[in-house]
C-alpha positions in Angstrom: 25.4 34.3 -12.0 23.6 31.2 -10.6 19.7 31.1 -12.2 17.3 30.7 -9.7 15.7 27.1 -9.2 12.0 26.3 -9.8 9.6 25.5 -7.5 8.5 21.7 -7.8 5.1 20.2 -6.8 4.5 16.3 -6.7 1.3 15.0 -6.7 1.6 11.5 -5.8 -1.4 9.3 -7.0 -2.0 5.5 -6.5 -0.7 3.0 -4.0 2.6 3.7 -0.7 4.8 2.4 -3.8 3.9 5.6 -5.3 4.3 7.2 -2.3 8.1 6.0 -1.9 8.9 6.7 -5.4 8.0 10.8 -4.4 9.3 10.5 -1.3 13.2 9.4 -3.0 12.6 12.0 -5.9 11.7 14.8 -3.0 14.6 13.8 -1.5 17.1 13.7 -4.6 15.7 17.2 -5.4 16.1 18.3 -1.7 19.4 17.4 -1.8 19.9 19.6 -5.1 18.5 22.5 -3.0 15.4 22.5 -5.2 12.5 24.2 -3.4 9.5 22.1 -3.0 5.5 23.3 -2.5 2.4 21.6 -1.5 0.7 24.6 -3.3 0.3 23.9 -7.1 -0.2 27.9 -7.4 2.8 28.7 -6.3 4.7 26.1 -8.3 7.0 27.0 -11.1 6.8 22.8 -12.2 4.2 20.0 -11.4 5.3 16.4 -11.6 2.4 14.2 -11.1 2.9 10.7 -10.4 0.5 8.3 -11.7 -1.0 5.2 -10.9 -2.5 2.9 -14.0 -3.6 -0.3 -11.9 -7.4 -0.1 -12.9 -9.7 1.8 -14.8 -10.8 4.8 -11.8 -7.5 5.1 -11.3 -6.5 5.8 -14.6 -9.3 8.0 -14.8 -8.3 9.7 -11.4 -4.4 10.3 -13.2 -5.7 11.6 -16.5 -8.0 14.1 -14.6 -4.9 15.2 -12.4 -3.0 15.4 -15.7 -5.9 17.7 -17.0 -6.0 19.8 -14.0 -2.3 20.7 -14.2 -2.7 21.7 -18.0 -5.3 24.0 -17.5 -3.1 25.4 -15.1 0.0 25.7 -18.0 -2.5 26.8 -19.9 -3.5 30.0 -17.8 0.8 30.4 -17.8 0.5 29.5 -14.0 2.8 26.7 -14.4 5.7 26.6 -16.3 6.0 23.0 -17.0 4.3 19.6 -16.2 6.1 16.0 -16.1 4.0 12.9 -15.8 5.5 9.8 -14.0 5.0 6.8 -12.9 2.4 3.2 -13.8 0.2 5.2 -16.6 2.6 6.8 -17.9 5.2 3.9 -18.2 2.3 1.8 -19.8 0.6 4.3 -22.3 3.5 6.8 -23.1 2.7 7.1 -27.2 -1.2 7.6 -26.4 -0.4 9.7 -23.9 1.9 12.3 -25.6 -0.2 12.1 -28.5 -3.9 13.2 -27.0 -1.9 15.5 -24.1 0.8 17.2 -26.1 0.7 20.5 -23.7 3.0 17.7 -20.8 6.3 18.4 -21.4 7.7 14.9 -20.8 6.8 11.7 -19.8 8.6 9.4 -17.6 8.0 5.6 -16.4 8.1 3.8 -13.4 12.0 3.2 -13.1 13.4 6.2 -14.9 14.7 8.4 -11.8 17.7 9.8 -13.3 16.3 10.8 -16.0 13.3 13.1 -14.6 16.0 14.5 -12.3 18.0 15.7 -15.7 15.1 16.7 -17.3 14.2 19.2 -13.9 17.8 20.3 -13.9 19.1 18.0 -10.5 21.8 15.3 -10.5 21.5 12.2 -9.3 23.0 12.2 -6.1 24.2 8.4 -4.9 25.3 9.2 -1.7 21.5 9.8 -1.4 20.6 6.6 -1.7 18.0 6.1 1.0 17.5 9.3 1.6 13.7 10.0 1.4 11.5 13.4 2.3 9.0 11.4 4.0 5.4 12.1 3.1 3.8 10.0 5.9 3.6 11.3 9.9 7.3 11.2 11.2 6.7 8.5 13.3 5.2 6.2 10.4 6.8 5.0 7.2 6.8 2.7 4.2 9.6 0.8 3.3 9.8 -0.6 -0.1 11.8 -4.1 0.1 11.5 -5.1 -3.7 10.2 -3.6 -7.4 8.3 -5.3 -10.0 6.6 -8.8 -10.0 7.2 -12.3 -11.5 3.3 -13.3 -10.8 1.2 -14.3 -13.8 -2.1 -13.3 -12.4 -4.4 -12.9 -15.8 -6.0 -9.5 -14.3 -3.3 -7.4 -13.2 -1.1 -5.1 -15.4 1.4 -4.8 -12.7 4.7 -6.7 -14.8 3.8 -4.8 -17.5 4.4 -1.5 -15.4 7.0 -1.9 -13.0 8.7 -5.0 -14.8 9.4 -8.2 -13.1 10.5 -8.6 -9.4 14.0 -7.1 -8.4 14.9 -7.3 -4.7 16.9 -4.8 -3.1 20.2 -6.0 -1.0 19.6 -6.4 2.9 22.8 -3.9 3.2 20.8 -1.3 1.2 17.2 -1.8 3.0 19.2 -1.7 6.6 20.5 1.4 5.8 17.7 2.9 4.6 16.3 1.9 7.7 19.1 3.7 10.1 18.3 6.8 7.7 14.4 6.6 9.0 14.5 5.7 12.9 17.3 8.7 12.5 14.4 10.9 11.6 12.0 9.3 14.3 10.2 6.7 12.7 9.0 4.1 14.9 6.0 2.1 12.6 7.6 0.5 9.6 5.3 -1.3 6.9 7.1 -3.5 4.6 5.8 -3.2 1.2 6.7 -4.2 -2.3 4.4 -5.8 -5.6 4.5 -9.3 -3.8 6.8 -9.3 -0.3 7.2 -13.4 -0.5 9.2 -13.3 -3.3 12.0 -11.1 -1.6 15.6 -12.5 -2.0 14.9 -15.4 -4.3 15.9 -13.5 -7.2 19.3 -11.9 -5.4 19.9 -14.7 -3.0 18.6 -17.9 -4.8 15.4 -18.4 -1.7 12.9 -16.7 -0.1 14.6 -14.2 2.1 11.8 -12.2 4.2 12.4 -14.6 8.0 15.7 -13.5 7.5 15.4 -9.6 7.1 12.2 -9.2 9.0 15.1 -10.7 11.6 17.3 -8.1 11.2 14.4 -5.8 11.1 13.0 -6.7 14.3 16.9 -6.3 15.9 16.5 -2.0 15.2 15.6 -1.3 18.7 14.0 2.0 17.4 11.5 0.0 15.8 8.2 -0.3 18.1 6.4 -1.8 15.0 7.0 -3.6 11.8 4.3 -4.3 9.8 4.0 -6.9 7.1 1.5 -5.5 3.3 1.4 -7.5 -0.3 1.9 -11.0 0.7 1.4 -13.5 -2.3 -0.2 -16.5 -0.2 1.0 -19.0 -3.8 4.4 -20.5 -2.2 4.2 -18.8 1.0 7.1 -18.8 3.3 6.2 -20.7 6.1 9.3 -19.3 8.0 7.9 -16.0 8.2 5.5 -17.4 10.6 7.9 -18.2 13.9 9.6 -15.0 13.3 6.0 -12.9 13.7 5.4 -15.2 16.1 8.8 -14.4 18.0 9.2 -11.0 18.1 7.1 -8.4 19.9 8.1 -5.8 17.5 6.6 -7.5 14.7 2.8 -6.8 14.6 0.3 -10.1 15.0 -0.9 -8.2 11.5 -0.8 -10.2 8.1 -2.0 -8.3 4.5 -2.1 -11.2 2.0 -4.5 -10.6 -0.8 -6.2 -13.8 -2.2 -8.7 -12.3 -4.7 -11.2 -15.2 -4.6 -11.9 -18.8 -3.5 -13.7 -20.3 -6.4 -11.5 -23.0 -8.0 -12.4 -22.0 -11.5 -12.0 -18.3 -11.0 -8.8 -18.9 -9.3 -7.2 -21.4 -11.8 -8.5 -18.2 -14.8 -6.9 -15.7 -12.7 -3.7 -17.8 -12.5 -2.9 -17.4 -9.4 -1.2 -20.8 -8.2 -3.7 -22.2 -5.3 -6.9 -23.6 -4.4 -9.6 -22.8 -2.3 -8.3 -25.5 -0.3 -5.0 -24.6 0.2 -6.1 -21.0 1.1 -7.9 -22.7 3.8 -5.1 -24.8 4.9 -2.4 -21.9 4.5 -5.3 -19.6 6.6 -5.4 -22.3 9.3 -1.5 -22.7 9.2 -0.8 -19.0 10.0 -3.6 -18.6 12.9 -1.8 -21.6 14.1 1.4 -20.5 14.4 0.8 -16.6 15.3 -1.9 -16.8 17.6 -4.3 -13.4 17.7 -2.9 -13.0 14.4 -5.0 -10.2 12.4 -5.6 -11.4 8.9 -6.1 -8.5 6.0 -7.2 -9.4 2.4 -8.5 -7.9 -1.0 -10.8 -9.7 -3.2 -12.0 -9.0 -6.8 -15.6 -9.2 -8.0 -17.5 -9.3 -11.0 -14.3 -11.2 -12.9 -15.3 -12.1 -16.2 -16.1 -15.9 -15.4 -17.5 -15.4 -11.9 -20.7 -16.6 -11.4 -23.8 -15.8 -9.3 -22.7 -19.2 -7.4 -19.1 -18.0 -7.2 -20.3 -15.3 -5.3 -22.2 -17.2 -2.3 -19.2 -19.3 -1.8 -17.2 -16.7 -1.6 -19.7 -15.2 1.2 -19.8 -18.7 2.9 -16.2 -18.7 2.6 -15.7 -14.9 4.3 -18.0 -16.3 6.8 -16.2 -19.7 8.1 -12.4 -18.1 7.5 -13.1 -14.5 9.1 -10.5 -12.0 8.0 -10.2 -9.3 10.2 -10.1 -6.7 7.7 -11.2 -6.6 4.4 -10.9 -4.6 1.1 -12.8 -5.4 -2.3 -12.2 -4.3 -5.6 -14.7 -4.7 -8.7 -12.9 -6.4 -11.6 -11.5 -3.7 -14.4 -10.5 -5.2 -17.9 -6.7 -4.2 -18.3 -5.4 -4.1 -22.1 -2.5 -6.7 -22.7 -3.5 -9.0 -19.5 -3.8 -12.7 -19.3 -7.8 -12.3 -18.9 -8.4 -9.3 -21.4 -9.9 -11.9 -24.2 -12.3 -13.1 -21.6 -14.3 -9.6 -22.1 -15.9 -7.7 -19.4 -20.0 -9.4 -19.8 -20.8 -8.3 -16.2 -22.3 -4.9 -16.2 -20.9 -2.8 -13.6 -23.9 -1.9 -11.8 -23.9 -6.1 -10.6 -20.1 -5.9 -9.9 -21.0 -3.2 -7.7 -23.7 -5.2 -6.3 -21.7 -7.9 -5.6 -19.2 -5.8 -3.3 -21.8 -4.5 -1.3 -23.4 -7.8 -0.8 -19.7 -9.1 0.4 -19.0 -6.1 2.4 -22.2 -6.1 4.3 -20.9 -10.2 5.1 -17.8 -8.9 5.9 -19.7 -6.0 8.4 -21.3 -8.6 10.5 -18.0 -10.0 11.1 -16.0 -7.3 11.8 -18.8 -6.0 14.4 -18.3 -9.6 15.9 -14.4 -9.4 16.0 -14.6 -5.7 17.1 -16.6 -6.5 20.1 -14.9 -9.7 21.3 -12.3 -7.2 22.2 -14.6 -5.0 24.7 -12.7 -5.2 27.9 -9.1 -6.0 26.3 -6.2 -3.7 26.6 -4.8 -2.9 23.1 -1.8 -1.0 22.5 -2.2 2.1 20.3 -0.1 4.0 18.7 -2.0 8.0 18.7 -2.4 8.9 15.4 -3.7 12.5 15.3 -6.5 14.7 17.2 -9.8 14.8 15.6 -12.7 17.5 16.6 -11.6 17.4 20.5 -11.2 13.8 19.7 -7.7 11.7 20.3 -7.5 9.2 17.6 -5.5 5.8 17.3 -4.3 2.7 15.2 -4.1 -0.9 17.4 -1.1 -3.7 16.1 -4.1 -4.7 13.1 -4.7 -2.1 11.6 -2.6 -0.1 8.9 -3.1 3.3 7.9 -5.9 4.8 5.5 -7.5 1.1 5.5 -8.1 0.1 8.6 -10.0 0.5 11.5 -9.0 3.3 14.2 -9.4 3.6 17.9 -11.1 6.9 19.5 -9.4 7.1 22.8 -10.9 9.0 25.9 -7.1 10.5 27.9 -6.6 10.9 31.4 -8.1 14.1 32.8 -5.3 16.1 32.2 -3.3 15.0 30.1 -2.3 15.6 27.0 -1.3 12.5 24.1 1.0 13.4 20.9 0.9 11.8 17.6 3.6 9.0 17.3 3.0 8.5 21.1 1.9 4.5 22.4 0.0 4.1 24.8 -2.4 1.1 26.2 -6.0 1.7 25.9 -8.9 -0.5 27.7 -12.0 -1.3 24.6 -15.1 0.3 25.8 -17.4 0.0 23.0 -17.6 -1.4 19.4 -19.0 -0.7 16.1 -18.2 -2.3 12.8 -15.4 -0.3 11.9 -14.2 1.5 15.0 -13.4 0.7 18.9 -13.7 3.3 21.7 -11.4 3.2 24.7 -9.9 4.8 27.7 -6.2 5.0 28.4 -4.8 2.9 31.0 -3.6 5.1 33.8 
């Protein structure tokens, strides 16, 4: 007599490379005819999925670890598994001060959580993914790992260094997700430039955003994570070629100081940021321009801070995240210390950020009277809400849209939308009859 199969809960913490890594496991288990729940009470088996990039994150997965304890505790779980960054990068401390987790996993170690749930690696499921993200919206994860020195990231240490996948095995992933209706594509991986030069001896990402762009189901391809040290300049007429392709560019840069950049390692000047900035508004005119920054890095100074304002303020980014600087054990910059208290790191984002305000306003109302396409999102309070070519989901700005007098827009649907108003973060439009 066959024993009944548990019921699994994922909790997927962290970055959409987390999110992917879920998504394949889901489907692995899926295709084992496991039994998946969104409800943790009604689970027989949490895995959680953690993310260890900086210190409230780590925080965030230990509490989530916690949580589903207490839960084994009270004999309302059977088991709990931890995955993923944190758990890759502190496994003995882990184990040792949360002893109640049955088993621990790392970043690259699928096979072996399916075994330890009782599923078998399936390889004709390769690609197959139980997609997390609205059906019409998906990540697609191009590459693992990262060969990039930066001094404050712990990224090589937890996913290892770069690894492309083959353009064969992206391509069919991609059949697998238009088959399922997916329509927005956002290319991700730990540093998208790099792609192919470890498989294919040179920067590969012209020639499979290329094929890419040839998937006729494919409305929108956005590109996320580009390293802007050695950037491949042929990316640039292929954005600026195909209409599928958004005008949409995420390319962190962390800072512009010379001396904070040459101590975080990361291979360029302020001056060739500027001229690599220049190069790409050039060439993909309308272009919207997306970076992170860090503040409050060990050597950055009160100076280093207004010329990273005056820099936000002549370069313009469209969109802008910042983090404040966490001190990562076993990193390049961990011997620097941490001297900046965190109450003036904090300072310092919300000093850049209302910079960064002003210009977004700007930008945002330079487009009053423009017709954007927007791809409806969901319904909000009465409300129809939507995502333009520049902006990528949970980030970015949205669109409120105003419909037709009678009619009725679905999620997943595009449709062109005249800017009526502006405010810092937000447009307002009607739909173009």
């Amino acid at each position: 007599m066959k024993t009944k199969k548990q019921k699994i809960h994922i909790v997927t913490l962290g970055c959409a490379k987390n999110t992917v890594d879920s998504e394949v496991l889901e489907g692995q288990l899926r295709g084992n005819h496991f039994e998946i729940t969104n409800e943790p009470a009604s689970a027989d088996i949490a895995v959680i999925n953690t993310c260890g990039f900086i210190g409230d994150a780590k925080k965030q997965s230990i509490d989530t670890i916690l949580e589903a304890v207490e839960l084994k505790k009270k004999k309302k779980l059977d088991k709990v598994f931890v995955m993923g960054c944190l758990s890759e990068r502190y496994h003995a401390e882990l184990a040792k001060e949360i002893p109640e987790v049955d088993q621990f996993f790392g970043s690259n170690e699928l096979s072996n959580i399916l075994n330890a749930l009782g599923a078998e690696f399936k390889r004709e499921l390769l690609g197959e993914r139980a997609l997390s993200t609205p059906e019409y919206s998906a990540y697609l994860k191009i590459s693992e790992g990262c060969d990039n020195p930066c001094s404050f990231c712990a990224i090589p240490i937890m996913r290892g260094v770069h690894r492309s996948r083959p353009v064969g095995e992206v391509m069919s992933e991609v059949m697998r997700l238009t088959a399922k209706g997916v329509k927005e594509l956002i290319v991700i991986g730990q540093d998208t430039t790099y792609y192919g030069l470890d498989i294919y001896g040179e920067r590969s990402l012209a020639s499979l955003l290329t094929s890419l762009s040839s998937v006729r189901e494919l409305e929108w391809i956005r590109l996320m994570y580009a390293y802007p040290a050695k950037f491949p300049l042929e990316v640039l007429p292929v954005m600026a070629d195909h209409a599928n392709i958004c005008r949409y560019l995420d390319m962190p840069i962390q800072h512009c100081s010379d001396h904070v950049l040459k101590s975080m390692r990361r291979g360029v000047t302020k001056r060739t940021l500027e001229s690599l900035i220049e190069t790409i508004r050039l060439a993909v005119p309308g272009i919207g321009l997306r970076t992170t920054l860090i503040t409050g890095y060990p050597n950055e100074t009160e100076r280093d801070v207004e010329e990273l304002a005056a820099f936000l303020k002549a370069v313009r980014f469209e969109r802008l995240g910042i983090f404040t600087y966490s001190q990562e054990d076993d990193t390049g910059a961990f011997g620097l210390g941490d001297p900046i208290p965190e109450t003036e790191k904090e300072r310092r984002k919300t000093y850049l950020m209302d910079v960064q305000r002003e210009i977004s306003l700007d930008t945002n109302q330079a487009r009053i009277g423009s017709v954007v396409r927007t791809l409806v999102v969901r319904e909000e309070e009465g409300a129809v809400v939507g995502r333009t070519e520049w902006d990528a989901p949970e980030i970015d700005n949205e669109i409120y849209i105003t419909p037709p007098e009678g009619r009725h827009l679905t999620p997943g649907e595009f449709v062109n939308v005249t800017v009526t108003d502006a405010v810092e973060y937000d447009l307002y439009g009607d739909v173009v009859s």
